[in-house]
MDTraj code that builds the backbone (N, CA, C; nanometers):
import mdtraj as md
import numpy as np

residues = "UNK UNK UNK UNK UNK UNK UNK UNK UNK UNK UNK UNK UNK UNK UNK UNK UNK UNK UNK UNK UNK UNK UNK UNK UNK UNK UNK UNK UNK UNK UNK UNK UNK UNK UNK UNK UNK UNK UNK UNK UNK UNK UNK UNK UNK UNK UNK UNK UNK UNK UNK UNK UNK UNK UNK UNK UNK UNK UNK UNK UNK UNK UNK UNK UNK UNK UNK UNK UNK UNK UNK UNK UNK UNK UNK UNK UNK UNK UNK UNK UNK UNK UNK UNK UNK UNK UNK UNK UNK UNK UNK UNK UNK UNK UNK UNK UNK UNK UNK UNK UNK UNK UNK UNK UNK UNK UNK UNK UNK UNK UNK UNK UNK UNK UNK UNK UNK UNK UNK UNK UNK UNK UNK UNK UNK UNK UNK UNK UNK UNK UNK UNK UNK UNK UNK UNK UNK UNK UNK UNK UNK UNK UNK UNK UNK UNK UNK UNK UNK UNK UNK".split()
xyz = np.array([
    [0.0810, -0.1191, 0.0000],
    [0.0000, 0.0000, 0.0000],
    [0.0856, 0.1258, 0.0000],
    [0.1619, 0.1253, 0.0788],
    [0.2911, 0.2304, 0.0274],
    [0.3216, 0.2663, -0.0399],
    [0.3724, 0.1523, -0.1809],
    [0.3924, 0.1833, -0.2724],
    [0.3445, 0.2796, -0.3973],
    [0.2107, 0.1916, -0.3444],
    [0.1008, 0.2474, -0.4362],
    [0.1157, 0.3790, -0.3950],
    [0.1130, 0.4188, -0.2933],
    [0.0253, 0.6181, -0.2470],
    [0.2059, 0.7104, -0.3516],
    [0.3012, 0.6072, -0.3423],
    [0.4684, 0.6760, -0.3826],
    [0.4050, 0.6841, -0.5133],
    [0.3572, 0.6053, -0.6181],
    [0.3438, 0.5973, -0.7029],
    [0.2269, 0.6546, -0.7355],
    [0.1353, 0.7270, -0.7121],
    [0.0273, 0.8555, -0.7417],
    [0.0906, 0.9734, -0.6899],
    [0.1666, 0.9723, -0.5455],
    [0.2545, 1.1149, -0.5580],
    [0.3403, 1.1579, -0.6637],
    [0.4032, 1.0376, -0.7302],
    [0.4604, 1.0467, -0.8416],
    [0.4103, 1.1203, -0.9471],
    [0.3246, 1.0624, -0.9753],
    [0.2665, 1.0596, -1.1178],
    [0.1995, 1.2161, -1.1194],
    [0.1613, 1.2200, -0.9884],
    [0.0371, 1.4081, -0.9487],
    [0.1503, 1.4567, -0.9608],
    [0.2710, 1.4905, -0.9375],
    [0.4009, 1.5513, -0.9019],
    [0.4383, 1.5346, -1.0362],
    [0.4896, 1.4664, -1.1500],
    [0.5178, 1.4355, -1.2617],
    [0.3994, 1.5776, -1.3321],
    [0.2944, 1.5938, -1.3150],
    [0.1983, 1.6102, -1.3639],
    [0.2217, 1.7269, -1.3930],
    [0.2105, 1.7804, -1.2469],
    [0.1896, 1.9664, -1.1864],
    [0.3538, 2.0314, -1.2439],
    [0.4494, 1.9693, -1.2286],
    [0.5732, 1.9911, -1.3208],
    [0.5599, 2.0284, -1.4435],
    [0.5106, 1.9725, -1.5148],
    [0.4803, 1.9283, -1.6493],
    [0.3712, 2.0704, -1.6526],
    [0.2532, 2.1209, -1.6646],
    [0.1940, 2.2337, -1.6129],
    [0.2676, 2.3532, -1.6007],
    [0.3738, 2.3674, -1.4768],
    [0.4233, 2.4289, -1.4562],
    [0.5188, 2.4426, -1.5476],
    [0.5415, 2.4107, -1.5865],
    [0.6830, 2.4404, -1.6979],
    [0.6012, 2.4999, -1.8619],
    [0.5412, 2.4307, -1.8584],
    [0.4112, 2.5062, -1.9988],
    [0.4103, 2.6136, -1.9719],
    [0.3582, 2.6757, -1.8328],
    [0.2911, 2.7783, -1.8300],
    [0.4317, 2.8587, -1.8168],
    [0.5016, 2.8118, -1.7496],
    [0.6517, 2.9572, -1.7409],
    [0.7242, 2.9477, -1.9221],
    [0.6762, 2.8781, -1.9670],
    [0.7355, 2.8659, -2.1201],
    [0.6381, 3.0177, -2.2115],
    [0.5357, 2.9562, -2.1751],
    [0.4342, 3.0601, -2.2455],
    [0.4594, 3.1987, -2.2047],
    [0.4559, 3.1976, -2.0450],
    [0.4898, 3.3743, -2.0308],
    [0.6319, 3.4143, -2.0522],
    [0.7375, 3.3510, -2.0766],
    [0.8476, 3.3481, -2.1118],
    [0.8435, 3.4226, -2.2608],
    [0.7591, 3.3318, -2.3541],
    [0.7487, 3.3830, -2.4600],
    [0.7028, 3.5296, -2.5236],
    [0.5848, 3.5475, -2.3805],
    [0.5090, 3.6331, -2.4268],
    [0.5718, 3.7638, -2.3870],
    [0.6334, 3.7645, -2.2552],
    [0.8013, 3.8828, -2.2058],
    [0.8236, 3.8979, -2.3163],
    [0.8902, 3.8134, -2.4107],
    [1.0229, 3.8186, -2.5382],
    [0.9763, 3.9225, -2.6115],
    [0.8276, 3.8505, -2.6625],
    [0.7423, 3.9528, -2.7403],
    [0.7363, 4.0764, -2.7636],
    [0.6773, 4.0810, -2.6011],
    [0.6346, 4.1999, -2.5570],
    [0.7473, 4.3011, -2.5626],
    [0.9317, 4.2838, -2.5138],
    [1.0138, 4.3343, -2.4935],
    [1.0348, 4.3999, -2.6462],
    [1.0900, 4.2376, -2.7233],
    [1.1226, 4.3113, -2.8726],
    [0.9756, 4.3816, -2.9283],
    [0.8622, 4.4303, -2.9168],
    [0.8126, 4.5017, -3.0138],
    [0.7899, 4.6401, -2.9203],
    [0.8175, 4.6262, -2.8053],
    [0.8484, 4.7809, -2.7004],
    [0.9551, 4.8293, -2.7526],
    [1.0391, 4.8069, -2.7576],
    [1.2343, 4.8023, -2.7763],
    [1.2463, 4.8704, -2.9457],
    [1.1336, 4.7888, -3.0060],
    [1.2004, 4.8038, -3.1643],
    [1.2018, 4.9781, -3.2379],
    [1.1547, 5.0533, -3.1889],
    [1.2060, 5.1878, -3.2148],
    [1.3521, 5.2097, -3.1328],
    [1.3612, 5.1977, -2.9867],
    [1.4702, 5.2235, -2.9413],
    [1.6290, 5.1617, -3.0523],
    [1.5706, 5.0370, -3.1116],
    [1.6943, 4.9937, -3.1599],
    [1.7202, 5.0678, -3.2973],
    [1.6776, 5.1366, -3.3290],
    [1.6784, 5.2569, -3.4202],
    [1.8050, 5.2994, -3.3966],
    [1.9356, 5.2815, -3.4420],
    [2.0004, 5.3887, -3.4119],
    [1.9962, 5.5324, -3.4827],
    [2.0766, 5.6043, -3.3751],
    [2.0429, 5.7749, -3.4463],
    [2.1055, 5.8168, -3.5744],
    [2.1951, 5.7284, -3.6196],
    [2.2937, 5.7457, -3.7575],
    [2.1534, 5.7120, -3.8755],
    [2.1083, 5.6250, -3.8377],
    [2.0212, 5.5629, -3.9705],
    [1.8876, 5.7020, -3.9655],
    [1.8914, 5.7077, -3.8280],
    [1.7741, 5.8503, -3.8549],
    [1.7504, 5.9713, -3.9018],
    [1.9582, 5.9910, -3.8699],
    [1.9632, 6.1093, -3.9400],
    [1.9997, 6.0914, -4.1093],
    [2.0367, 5.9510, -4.1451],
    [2.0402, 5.9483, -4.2756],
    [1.9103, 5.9717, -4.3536],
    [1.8291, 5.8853, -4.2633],
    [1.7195, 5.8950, -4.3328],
    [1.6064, 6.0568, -4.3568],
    [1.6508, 6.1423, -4.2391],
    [1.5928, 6.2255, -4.2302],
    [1.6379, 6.3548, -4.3489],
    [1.8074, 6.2870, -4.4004],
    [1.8628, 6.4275, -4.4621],
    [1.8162, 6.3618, -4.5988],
    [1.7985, 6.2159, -4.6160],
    [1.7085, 6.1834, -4.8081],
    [1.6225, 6.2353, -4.7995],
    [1.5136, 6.2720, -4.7079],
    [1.3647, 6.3056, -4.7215],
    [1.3999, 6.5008, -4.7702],
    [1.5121, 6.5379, -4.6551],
    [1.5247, 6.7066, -4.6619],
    [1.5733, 6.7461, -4.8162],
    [1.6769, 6.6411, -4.8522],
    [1.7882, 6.6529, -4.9738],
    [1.6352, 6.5964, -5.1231],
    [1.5292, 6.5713, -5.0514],
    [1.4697, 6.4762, -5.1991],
    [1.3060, 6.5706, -5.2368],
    [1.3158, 6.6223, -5.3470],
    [1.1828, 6.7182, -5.3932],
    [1.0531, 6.5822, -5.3630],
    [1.1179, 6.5210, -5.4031],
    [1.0174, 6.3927, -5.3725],
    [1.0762, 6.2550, -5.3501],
    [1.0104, 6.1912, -5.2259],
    [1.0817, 6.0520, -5.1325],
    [0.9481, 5.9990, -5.1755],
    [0.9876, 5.8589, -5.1793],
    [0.9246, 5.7692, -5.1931],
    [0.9547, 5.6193, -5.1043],
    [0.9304, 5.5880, -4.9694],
    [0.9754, 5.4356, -4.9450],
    [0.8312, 5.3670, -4.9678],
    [0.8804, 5.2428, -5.0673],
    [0.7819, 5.1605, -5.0419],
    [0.7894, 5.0025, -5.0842],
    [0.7549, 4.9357, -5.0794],
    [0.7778, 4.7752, -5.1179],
    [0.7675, 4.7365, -5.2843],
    [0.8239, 4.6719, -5.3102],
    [0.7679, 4.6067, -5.4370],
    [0.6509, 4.5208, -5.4724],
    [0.5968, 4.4719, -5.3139],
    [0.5420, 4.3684, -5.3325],
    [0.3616, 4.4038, -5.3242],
    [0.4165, 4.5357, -5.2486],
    [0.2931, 4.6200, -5.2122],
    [0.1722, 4.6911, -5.3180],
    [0.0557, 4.6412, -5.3186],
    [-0.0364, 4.7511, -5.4160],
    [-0.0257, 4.8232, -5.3811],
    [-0.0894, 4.8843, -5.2968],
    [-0.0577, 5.0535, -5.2133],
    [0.0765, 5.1032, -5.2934],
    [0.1655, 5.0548, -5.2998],
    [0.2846, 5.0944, -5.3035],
    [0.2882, 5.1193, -5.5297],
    [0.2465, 5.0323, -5.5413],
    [0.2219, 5.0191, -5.7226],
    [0.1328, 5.1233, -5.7295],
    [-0.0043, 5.1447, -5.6469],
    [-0.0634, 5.2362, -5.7243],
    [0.0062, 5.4253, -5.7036],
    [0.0519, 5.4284, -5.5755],
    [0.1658, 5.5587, -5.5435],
    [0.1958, 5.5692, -5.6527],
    [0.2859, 5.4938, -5.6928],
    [0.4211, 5.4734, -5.8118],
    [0.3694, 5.4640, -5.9736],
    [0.2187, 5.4604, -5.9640],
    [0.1369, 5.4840, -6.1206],
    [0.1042, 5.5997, -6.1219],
    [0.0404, 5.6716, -5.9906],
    [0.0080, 5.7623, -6.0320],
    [0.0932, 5.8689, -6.0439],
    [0.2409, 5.8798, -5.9745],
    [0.3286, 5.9739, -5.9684],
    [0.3894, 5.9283, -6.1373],
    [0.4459, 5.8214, -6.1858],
    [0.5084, 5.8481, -6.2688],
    [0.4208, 5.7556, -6.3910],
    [0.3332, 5.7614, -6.3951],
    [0.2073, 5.7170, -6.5132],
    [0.1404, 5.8588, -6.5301],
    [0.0195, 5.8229, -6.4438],
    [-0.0291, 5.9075, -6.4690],
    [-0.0179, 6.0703, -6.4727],
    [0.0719, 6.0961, -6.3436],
    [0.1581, 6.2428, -6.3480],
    [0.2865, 6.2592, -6.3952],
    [0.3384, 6.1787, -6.4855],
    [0.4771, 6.1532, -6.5818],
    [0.5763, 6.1919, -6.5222],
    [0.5908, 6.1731, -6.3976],
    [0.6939, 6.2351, -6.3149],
    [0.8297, 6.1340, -6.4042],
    [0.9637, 6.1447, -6.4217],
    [1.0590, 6.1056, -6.4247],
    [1.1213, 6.0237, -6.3277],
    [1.1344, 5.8816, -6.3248],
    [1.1898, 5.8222, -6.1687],
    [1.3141, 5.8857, -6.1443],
    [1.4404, 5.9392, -6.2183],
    [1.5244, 6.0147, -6.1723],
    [1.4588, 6.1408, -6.0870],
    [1.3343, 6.2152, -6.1119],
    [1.3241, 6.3098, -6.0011],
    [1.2422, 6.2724, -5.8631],
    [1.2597, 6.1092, -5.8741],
    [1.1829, 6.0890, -5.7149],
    [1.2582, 5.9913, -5.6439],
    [1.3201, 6.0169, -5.5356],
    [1.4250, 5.9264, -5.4223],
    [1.3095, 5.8072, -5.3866],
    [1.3653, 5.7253, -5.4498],
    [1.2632, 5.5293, -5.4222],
    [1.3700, 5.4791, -5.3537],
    [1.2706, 5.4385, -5.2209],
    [1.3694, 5.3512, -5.1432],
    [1.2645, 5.1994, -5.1982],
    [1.3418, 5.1122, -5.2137],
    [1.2488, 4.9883, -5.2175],
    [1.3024, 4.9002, -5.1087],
    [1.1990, 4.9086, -4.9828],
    [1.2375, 4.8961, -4.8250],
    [1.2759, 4.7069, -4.8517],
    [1.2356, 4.6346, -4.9444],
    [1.2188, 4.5027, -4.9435],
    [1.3384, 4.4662, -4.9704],
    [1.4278, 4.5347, -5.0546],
    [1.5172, 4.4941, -5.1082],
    [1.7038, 4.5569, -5.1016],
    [1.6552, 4.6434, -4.9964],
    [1.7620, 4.6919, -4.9417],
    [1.7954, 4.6454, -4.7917],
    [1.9542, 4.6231, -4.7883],
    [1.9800, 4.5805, -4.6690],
    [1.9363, 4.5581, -4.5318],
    [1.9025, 4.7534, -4.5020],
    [1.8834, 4.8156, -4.4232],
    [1.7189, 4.8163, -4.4409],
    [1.6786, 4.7625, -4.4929],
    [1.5582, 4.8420, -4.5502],
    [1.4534, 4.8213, -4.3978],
    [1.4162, 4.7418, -4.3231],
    [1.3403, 4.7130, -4.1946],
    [1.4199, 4.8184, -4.0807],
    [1.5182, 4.8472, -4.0869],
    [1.5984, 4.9373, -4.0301],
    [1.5577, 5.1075, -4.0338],
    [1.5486, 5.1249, -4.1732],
    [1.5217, 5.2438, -4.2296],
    [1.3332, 5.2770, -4.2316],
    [1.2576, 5.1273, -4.2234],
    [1.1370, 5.1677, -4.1898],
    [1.0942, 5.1986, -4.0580],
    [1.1534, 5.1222, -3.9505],
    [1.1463, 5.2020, -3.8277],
    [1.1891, 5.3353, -3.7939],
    [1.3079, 5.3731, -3.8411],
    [1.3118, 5.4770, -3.8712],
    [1.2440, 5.5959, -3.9067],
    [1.1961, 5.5384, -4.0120],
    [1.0075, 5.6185, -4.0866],
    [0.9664, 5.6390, -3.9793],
    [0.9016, 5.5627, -3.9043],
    [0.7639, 5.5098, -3.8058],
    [0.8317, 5.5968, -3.6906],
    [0.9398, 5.5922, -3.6687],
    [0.9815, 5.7207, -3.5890],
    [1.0252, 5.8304, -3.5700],
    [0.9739, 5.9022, -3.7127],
    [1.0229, 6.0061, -3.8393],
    [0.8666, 6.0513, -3.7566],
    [0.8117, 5.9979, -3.8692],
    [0.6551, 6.0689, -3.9028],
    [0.5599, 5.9986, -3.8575],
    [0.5673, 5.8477, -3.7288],
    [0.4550, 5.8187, -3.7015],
    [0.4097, 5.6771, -3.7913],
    [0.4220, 5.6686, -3.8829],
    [0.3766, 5.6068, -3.9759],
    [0.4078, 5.4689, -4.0774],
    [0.4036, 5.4055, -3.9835],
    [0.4924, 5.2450, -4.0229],
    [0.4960, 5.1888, -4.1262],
    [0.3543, 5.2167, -4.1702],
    [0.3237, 5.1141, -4.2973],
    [0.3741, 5.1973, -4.4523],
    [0.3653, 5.1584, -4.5709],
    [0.4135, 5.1569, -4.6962],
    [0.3007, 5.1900, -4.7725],
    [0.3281, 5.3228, -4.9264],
    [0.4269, 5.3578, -4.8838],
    [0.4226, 5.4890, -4.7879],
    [0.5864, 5.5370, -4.8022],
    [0.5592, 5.6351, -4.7074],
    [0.6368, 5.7489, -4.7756],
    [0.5547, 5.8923, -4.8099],
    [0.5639, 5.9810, -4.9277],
    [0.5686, 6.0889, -4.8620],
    [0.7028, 6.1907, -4.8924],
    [0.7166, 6.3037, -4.8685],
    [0.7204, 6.3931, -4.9680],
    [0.6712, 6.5479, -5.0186],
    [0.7287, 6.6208, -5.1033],
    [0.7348, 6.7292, -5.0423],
    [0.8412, 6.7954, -5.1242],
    [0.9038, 6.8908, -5.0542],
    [0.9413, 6.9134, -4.9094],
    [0.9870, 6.7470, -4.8212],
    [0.9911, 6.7824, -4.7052],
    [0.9017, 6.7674, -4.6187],
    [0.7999, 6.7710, -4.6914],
    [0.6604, 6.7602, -4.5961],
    [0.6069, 6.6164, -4.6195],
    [0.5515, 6.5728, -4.4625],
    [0.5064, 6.4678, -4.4642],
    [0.3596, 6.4399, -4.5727],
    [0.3416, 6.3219, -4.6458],
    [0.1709, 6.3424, -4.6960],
    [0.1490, 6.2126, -4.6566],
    [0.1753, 6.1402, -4.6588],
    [0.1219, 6.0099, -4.5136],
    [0.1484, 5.8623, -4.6732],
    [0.0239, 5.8125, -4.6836],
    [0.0665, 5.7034, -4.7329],
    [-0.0272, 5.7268, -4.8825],
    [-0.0653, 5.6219, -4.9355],
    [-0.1747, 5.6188, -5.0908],
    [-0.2952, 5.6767, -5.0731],
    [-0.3570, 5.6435, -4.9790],
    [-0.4587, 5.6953, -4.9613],
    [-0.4857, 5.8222, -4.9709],
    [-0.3960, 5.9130, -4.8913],
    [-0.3411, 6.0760, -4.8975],
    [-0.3163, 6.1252, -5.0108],
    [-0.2460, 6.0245, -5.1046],
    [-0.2465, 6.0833, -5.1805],
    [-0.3024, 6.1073, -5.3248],
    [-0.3959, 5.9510, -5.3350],
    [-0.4828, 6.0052, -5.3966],
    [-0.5660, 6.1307, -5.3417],
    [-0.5939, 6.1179, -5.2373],
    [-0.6937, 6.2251, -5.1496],
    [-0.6703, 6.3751, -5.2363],
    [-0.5224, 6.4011, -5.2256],
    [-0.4691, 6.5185, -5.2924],
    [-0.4668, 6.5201, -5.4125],
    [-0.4714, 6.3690, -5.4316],
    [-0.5230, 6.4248, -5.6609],
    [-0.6452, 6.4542, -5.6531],
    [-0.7421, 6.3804, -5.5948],
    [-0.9060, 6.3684, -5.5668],
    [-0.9103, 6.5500, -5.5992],
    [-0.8488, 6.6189, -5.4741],
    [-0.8783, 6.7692, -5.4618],
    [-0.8153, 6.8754, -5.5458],
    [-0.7524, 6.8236, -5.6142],
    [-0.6487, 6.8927, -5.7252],
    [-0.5176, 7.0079, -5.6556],
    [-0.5171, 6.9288, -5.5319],
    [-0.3941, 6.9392, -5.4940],
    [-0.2654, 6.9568, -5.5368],
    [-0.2683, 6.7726, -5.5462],
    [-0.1451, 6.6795, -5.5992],
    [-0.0853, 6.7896, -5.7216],
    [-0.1361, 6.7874, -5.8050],
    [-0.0427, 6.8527, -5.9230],
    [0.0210, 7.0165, -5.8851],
    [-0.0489, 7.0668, -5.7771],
    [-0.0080, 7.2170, -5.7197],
    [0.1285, 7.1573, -5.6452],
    [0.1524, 7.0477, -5.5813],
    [0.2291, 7.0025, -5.4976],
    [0.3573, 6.9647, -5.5911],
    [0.3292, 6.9041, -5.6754],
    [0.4328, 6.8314, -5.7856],
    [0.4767, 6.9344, -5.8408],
    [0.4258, 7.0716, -5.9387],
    [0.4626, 7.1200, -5.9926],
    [0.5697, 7.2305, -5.9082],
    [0.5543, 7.2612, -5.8070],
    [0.6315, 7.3244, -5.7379],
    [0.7224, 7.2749, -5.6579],
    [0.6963, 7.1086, -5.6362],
    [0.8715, 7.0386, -5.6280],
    [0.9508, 7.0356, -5.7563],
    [0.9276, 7.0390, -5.8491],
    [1.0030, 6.9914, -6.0393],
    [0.9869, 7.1229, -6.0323],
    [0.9705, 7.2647, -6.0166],
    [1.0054, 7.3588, -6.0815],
    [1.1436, 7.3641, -5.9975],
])
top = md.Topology()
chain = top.add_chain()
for i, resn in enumerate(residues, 1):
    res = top.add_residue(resn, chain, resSeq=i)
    for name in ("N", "CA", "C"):
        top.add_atom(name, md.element.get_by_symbol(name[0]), res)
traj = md.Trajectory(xyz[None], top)
């Protein structure tokens, strides 16, 4: 009878271990998480910010955005399709395919706020992402804006 009660302390003890270790695994994980996506502006260093900040000052028109992105295709039709802009007069970062490029989008996101792609400046001034900027062709903006970066 001894045996037996060693051998259910066992097994309950085997058990609650087993439990316990799940559960410190999970919040373990969820710390990590939580740390790297708190952290991930801080790891920004200030060299990449100020690089990035003097393309946007140095560029009549910035452009970061993905290749892979619609948002990002239709930006890039309507600036140089439909408004015949010249890609020599617009600074394209293509964030996907450059080194740095996840580097340089946090960067963005701690520029102007604004994480996602793409992400469009003229003359210096922030105009946010596609949406904006159709918004500003919508109002006949956009071409007041363009023509007085290219002059």
């Amino acid at each position: 009878m001894f045996e037996l009660l060693d051998i259910k302390y066992l097994a309950v003890s085997v058990i609650v271990i087993a439990i316990l270790k799940n559960v410190l695994l999970k919040e373990q994980k969820t710390t990590t998480k939580t740390r790297i996506s708190n952290t991930q502006s801080e790891m920004v260093s200030a060299a990449v910010i100020q690089n990035v900040k003097k393309a946007i000052s140095s560029s009549k028109i910035f452009v970061a955005h993905k290749s892979y992105c619609p948002y990002c295709h239709a930006t890039l039709n309507t600036l140089l399709k439909d408004k015949k802009i010249p890609e020599s007069k617009i600074n394209l970062l293509e964030l996907d395919t450059m080194k740095d490029g996840a580097e340089v989008q946090d960067a963005l996101a701690e520029i102007s706020g604004q994480r996602t792609v793409p992400n469009i400046y003229i003359l210096g001034k922030h105009i946010g992402g596609n949406s904006e900027l159709q918004q500003l062709d919508k109002e006949g903006k956009l071409d007041e804006l363009l023509k007085e970066a290219l002059a």
